[in-house]
mmCIF file as gemmi writes it, N, C-alpha and C atoms, coordinates in Angstrom:
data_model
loop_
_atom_site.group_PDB
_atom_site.id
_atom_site.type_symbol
_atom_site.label_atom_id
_atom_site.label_alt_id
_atom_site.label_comp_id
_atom_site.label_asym_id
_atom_site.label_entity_id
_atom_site.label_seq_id
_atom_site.pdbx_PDB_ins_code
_atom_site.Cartn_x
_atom_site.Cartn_y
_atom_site.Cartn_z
_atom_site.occupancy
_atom_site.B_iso_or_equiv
_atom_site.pdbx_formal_charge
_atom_site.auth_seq_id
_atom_site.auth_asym_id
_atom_site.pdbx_PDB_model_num
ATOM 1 N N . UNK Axp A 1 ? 0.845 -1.181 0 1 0 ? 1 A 1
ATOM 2 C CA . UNK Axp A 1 ? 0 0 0 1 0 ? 1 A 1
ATOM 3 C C . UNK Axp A 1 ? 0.886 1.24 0 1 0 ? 1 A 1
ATOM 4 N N . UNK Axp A 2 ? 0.808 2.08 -0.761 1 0 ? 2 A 1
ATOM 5 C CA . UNK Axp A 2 ? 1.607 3.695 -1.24 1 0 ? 2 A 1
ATOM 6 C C . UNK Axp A 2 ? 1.292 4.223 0.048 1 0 ? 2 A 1
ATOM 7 N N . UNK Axp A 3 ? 1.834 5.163 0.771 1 0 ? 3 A 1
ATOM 8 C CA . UNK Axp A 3 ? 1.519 6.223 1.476 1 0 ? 3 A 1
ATOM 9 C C . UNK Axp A 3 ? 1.531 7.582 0.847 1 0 ? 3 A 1
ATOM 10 N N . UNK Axp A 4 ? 0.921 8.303 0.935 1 0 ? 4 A 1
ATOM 11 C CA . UNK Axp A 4 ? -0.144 9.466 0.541 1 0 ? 4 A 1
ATOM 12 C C . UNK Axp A 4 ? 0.168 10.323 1.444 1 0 ? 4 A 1
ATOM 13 N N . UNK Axp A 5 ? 0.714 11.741 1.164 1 0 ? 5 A 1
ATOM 14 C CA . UNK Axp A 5 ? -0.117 12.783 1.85 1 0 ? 5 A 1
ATOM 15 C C . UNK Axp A 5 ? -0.495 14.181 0.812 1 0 ? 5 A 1
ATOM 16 N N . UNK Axp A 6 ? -1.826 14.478 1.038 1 0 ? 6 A 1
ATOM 17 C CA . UNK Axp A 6 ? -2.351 15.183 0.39 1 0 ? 6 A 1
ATOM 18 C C . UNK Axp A 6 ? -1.972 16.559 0.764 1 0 ? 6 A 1
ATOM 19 N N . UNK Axp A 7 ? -2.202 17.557 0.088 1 0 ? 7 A 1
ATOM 20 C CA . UNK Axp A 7 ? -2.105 18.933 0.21 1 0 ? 7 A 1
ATOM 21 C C . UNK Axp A 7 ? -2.93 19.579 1.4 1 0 ? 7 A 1
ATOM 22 N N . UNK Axp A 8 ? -3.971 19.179 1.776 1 0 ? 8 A 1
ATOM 23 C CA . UNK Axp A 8 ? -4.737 19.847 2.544 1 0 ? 8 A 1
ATOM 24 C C . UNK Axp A 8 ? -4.621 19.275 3.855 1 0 ? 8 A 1
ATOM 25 N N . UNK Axp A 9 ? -3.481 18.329 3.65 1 0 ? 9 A 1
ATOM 26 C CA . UNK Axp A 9 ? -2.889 17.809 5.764 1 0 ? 9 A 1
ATOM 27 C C . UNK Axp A 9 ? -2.409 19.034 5.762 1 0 ? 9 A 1
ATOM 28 N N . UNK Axp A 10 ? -1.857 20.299 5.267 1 0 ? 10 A 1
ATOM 29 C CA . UNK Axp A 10 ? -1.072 21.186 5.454 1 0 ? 10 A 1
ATOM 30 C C . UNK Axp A 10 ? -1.501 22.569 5.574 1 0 ? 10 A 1
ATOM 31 N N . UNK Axp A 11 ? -2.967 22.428 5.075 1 0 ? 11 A 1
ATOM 32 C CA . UNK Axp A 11 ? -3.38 23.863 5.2 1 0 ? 11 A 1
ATOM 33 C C . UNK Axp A 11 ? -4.275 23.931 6.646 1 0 ? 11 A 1
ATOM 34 N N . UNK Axp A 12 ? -4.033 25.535 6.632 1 0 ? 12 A 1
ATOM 35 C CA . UNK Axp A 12 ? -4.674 25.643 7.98 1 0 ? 12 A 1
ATOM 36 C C . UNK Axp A 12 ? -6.472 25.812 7.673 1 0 ? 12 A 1
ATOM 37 N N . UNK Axp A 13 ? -7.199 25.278 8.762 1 0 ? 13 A 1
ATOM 38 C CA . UNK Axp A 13 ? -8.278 25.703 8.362 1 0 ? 13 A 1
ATOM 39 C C . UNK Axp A 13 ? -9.051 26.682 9.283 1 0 ? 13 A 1
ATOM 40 N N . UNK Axp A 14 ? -9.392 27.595 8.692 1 0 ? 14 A 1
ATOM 41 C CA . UNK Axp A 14 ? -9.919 28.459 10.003 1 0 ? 14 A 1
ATOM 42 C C . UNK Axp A 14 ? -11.492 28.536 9.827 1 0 ? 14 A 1
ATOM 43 N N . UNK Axp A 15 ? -12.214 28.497 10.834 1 0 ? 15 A 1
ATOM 44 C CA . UNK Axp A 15 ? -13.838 29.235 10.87 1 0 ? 15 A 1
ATOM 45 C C . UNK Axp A 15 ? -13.915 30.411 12.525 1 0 ? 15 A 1
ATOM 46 N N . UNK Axp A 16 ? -14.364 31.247 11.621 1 0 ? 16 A 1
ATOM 47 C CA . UNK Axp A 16 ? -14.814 32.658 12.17 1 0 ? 16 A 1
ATOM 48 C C . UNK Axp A 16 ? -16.155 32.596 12.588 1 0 ? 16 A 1
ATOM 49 N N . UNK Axp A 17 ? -16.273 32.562 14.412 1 0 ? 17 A 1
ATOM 50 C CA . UNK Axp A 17 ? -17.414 32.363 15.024 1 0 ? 17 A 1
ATOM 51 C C . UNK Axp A 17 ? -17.708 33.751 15.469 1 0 ? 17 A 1
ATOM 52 N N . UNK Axp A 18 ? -18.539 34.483 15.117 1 0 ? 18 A 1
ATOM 53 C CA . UNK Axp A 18 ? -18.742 35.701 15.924 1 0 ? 18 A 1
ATOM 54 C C . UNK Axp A 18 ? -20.558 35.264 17.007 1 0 ? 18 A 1
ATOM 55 N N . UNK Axp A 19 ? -20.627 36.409 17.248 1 0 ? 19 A 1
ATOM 56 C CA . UNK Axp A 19 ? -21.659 36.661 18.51 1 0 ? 19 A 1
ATOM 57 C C . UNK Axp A 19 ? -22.037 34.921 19.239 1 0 ? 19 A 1
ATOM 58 N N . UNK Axp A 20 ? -20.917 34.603 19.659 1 0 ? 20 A 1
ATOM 59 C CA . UNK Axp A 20 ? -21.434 32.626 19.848 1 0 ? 20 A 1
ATOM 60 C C . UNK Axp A 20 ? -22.286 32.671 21.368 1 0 ? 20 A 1
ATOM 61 N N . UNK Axp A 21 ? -21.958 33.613 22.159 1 0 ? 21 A 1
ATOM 62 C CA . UNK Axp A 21 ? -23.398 33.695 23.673 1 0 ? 21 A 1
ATOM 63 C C . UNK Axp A 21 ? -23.137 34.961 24.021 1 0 ? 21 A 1
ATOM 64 N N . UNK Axp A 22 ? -24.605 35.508 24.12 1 0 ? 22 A 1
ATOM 65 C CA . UNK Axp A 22 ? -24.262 36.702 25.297 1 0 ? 22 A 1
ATOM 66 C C . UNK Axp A 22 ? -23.082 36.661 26.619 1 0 ? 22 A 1
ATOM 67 N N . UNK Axp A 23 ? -22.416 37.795 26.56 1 0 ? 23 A 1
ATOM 68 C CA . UNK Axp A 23 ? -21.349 37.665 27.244 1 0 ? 23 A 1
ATOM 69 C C . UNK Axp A 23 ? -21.722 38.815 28.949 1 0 ? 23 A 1
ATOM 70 N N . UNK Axp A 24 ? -21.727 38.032 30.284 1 0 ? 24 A 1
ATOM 71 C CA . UNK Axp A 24 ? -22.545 39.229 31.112 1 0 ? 24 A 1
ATOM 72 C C . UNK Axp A 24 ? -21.324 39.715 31.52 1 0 ? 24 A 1
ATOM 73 N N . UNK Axp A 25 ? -20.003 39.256 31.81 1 0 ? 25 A 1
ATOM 74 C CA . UNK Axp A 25 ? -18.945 40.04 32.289 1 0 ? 25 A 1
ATOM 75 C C . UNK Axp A 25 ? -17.889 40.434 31.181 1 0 ? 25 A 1
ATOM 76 N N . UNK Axp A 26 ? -17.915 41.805 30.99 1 0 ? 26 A 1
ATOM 77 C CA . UNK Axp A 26 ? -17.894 42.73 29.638 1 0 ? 26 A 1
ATOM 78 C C . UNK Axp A 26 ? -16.276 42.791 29.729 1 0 ? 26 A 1
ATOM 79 N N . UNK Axp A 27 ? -15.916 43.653 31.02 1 0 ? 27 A 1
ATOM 80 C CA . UNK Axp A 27 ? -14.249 43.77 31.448 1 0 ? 27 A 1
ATOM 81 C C . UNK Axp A 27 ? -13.809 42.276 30.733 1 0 ? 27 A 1
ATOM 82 N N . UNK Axp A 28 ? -13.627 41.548 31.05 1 0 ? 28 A 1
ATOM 83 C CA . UNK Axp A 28 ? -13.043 40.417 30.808 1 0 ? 28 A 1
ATOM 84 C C . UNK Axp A 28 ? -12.662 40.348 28.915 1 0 ? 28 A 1
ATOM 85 N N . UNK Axp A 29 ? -13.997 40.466 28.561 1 0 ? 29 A 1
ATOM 86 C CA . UNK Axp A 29 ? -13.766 40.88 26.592 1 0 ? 29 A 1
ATOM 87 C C . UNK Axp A 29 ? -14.028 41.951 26.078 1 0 ? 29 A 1
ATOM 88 N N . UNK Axp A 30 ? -13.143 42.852 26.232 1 0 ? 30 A 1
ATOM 89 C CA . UNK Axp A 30 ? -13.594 44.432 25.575 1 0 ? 30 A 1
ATOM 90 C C . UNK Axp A 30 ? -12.56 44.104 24.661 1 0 ? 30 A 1
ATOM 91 N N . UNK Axp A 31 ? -13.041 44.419 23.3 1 0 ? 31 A 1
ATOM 92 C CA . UNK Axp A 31 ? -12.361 44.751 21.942 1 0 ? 31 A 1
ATOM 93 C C . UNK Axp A 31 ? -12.405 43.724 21.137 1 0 ? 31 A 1
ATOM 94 N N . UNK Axp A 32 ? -13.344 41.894 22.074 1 0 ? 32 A 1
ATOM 95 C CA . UNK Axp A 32 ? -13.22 41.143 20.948 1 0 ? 32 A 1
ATOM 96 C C . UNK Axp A 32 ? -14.21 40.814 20.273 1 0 ? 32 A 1
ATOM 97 N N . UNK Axp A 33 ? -14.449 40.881 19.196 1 0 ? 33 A 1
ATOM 98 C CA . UNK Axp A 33 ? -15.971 40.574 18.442 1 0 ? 33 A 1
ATOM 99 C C . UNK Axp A 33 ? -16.093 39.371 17.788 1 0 ? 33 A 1
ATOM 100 N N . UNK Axp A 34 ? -15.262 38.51 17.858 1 0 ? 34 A 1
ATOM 101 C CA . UNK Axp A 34 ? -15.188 37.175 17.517 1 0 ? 34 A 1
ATOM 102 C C . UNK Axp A 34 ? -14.397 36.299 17.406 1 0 ? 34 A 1
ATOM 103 N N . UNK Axp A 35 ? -14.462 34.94 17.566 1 0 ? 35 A 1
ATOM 104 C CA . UNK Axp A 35 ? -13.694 33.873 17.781 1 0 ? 35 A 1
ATOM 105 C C . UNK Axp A 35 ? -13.283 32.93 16.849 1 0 ? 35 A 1
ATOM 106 N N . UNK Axp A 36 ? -12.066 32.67 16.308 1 0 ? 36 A 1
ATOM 107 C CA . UNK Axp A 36 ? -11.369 31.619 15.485 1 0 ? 36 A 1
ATOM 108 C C . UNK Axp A 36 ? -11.294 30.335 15.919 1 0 ? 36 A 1
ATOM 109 N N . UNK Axp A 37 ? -11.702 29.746 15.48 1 0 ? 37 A 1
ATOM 110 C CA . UNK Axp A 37 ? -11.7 28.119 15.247 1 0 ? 37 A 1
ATOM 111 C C . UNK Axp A 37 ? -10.721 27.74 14.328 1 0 ? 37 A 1
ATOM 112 N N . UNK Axp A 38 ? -9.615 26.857 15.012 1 0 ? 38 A 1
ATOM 113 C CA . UNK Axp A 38 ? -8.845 26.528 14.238 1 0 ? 38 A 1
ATOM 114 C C . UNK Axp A 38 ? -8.773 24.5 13.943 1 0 ? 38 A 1
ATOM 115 N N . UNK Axp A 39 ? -8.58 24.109 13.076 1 0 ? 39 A 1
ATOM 116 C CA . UNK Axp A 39 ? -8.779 22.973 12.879 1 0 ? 39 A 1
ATOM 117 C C . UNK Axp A 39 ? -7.173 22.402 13.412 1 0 ? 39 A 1
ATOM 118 N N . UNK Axp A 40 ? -6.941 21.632 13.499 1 0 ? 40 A 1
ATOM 119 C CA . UNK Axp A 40 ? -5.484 21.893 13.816 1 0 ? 40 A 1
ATOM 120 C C . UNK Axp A 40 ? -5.192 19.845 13.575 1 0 ? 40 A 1
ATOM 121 N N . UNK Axp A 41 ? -4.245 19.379 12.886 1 0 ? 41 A 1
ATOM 122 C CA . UNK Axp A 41 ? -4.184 17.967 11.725 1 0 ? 41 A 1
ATOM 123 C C . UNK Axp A 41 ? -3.041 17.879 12.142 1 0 ? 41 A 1
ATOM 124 N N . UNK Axp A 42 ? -3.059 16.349 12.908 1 0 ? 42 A 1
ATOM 125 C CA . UNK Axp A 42 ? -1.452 15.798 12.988 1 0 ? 42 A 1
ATOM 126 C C . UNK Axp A 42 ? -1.854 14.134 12.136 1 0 ? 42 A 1
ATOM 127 N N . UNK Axp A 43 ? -0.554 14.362 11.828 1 0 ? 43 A 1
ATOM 128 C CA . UNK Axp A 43 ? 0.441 13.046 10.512 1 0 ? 43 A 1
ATOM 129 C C . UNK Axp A 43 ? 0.591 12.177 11.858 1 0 ? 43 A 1
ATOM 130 N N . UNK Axp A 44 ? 0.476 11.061 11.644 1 0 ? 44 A 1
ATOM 131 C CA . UNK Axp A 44 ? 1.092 9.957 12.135 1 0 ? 44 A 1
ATOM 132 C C . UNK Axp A 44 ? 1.136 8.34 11.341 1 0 ? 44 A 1
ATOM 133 N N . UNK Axp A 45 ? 2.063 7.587 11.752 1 0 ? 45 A 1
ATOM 134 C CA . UNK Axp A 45 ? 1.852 6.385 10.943 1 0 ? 45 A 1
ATOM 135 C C . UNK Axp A 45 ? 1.795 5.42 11.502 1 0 ? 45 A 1
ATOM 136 N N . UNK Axp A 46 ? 1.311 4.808 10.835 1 0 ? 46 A 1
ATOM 137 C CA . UNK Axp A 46 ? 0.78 2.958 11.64 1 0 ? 46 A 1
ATOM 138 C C . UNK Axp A 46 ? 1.796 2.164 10.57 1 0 ? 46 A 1
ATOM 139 N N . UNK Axp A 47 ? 2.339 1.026 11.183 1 0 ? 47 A 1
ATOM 140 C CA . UNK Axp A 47 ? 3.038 0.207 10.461 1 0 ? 47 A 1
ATOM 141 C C . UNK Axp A 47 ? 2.51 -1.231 10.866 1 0 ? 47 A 1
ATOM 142 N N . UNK Axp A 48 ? 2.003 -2.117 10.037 1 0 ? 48 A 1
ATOM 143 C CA . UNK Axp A 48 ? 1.105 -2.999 10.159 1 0 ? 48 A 1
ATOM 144 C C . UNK Axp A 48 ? 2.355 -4.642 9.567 1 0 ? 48 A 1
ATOM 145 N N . UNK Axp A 49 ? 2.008 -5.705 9.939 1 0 ? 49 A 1
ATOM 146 C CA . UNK Axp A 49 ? 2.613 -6.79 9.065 1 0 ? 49 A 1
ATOM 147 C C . UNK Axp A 49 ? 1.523 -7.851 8.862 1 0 ? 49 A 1
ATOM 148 N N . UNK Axp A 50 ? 1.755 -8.13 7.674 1 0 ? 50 A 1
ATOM 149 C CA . UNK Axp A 50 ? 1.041 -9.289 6.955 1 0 ? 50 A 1
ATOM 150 C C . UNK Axp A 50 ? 1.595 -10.71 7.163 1 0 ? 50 A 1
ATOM 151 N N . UNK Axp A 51 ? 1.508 -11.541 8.09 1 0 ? 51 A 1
ATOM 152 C CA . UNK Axp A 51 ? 2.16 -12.815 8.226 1 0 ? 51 A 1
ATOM 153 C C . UNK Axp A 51 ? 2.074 -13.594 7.374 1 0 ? 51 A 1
ATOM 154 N N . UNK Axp A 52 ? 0.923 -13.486 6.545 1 0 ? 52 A 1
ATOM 155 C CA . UNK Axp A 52 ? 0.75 -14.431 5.263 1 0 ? 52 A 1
ATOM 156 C C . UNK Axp A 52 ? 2.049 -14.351 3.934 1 0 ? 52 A 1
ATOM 157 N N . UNK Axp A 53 ? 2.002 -12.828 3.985 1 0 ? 53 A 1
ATOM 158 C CA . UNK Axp A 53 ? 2.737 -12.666 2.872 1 0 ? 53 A 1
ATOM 159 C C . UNK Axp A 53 ? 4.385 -12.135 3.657 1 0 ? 53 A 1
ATOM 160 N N . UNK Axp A 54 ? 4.759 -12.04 4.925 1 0 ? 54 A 1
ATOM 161 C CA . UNK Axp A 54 ? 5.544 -12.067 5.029 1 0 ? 54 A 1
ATOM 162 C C . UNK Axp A 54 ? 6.355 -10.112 5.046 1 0 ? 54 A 1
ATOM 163 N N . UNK Axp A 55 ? 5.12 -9.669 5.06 1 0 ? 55 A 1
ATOM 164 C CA . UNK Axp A 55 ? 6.174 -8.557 4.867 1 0 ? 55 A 1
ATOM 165 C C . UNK Axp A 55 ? 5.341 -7.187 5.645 1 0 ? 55 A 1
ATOM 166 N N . UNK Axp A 56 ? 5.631 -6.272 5.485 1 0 ? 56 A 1
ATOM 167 C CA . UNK Axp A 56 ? 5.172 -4.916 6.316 1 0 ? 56 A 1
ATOM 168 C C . UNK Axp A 56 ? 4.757 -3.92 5.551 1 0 ? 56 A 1
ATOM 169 N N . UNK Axp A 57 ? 3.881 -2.809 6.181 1 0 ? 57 A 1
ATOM 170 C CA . UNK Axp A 57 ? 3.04 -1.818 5.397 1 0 ? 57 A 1
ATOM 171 C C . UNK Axp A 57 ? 3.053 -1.393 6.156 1 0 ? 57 A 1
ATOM 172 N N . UNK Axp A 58 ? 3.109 0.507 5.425 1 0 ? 58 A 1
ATOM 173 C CA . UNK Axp A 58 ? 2.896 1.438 6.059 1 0 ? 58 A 1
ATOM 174 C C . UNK Axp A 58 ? 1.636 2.434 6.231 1 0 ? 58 A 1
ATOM 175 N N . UNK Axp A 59 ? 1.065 2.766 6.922 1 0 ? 59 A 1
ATOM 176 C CA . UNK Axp A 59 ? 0.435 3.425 6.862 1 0 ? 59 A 1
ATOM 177 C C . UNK Axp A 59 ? -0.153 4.929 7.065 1 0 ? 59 A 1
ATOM 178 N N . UNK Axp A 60 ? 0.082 6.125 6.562 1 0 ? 60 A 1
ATOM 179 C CA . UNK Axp A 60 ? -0.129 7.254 6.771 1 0 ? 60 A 1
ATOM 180 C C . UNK Axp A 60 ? -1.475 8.048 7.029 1 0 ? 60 A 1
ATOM 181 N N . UNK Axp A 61 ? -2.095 8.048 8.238 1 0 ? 61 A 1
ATOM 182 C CA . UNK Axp A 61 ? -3.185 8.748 8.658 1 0 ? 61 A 1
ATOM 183 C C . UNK Axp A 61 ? -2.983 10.113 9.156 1 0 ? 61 A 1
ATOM 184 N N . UNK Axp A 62 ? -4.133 10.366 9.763 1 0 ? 62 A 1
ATOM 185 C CA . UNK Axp A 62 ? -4.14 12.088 9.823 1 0 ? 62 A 1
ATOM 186 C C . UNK Axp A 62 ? -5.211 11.768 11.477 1 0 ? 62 A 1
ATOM 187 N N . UNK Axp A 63 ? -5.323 12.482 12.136 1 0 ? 63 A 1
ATOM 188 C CA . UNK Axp A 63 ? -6.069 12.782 13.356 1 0 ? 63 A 1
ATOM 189 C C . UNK Axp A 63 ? -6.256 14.239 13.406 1 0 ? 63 A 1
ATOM 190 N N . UNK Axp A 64 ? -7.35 14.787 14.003 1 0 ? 64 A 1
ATOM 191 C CA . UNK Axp A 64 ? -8.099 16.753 14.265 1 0 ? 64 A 1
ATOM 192 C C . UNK Axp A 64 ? -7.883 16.646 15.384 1 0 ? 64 A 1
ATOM 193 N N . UNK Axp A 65 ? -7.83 17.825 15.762 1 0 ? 65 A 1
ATOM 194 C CA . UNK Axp A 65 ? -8.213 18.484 17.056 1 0 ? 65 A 1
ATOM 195 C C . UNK Axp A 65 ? -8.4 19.887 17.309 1 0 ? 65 A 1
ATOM 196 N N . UNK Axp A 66 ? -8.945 20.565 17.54 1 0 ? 66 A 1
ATOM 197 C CA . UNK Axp A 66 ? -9.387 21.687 17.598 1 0 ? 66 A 1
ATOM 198 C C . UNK Axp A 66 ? -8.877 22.596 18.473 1 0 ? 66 A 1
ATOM 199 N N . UNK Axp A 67 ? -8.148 23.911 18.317 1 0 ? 67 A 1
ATOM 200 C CA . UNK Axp A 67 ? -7.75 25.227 18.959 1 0 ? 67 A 1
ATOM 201 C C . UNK Axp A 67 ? -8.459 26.171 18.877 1 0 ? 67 A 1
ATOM 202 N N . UNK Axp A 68 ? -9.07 26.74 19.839 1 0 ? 68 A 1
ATOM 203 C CA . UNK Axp A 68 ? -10.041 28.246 20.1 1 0 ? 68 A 1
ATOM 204 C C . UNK Axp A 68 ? -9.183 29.149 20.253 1 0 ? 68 A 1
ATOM 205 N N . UNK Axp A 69 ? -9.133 30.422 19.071 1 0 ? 69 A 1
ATOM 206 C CA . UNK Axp A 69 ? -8.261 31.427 19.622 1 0 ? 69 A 1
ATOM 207 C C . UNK Axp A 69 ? -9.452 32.795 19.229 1 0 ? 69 A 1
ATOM 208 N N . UNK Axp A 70 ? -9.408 33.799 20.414 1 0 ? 70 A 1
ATOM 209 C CA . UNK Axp A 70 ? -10.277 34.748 20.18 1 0 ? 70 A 1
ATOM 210 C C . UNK Axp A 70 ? -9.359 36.286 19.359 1 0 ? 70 A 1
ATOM 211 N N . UNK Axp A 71 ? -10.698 36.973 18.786 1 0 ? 71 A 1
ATOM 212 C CA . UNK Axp A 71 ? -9.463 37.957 17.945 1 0 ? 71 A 1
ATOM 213 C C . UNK Axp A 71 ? -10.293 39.565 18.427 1 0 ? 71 A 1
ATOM 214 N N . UNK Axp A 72 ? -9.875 40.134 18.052 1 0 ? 72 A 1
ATOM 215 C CA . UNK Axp A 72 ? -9.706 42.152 18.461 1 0 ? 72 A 1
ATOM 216 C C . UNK Axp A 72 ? -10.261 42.424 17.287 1 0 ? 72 A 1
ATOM 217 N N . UNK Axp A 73 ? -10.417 43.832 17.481 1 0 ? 73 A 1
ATOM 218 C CA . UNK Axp A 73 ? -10.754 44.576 16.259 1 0 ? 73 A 1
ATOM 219 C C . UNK Axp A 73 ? -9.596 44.836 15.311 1 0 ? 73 A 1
């Protein structure tokens, strides 16, 4: 089996959350009007063996996890 990595393990992905809950303590966020979602993609590999045939494969996957960063005007 080939291992693969595509172009888009590499890009960042962002989504722009604005007004996500009324906020009652204001001091705490003055100046931010909305929040970045960042997708955030780690590479890792599995290496597997086939006893039948005697030999080994690699395998290249991907796993998400998600970073909240808030932004200013």
């Amino acid at each position: 089996m080939k291992s693969r990595l595509y172009p888009s393990y590499f890009k960042l992905h962002v989504r722009w959350l604005s007004s996500l809950t009324p906020v009652t303590y204001w001091s705490k966020l003055l100046g931010i009007h909305c929040v970045a979602a960042f997708l955030q993609l780690e590479l890792f590999r599995v290496y597997t063996y086939d006893a039948k045939r005697g030999r080994g494969e690699k395998i290249t996957a991907r796993g998400a996890g998600r970073k909240m960063l808030s932004g200013g005007s």
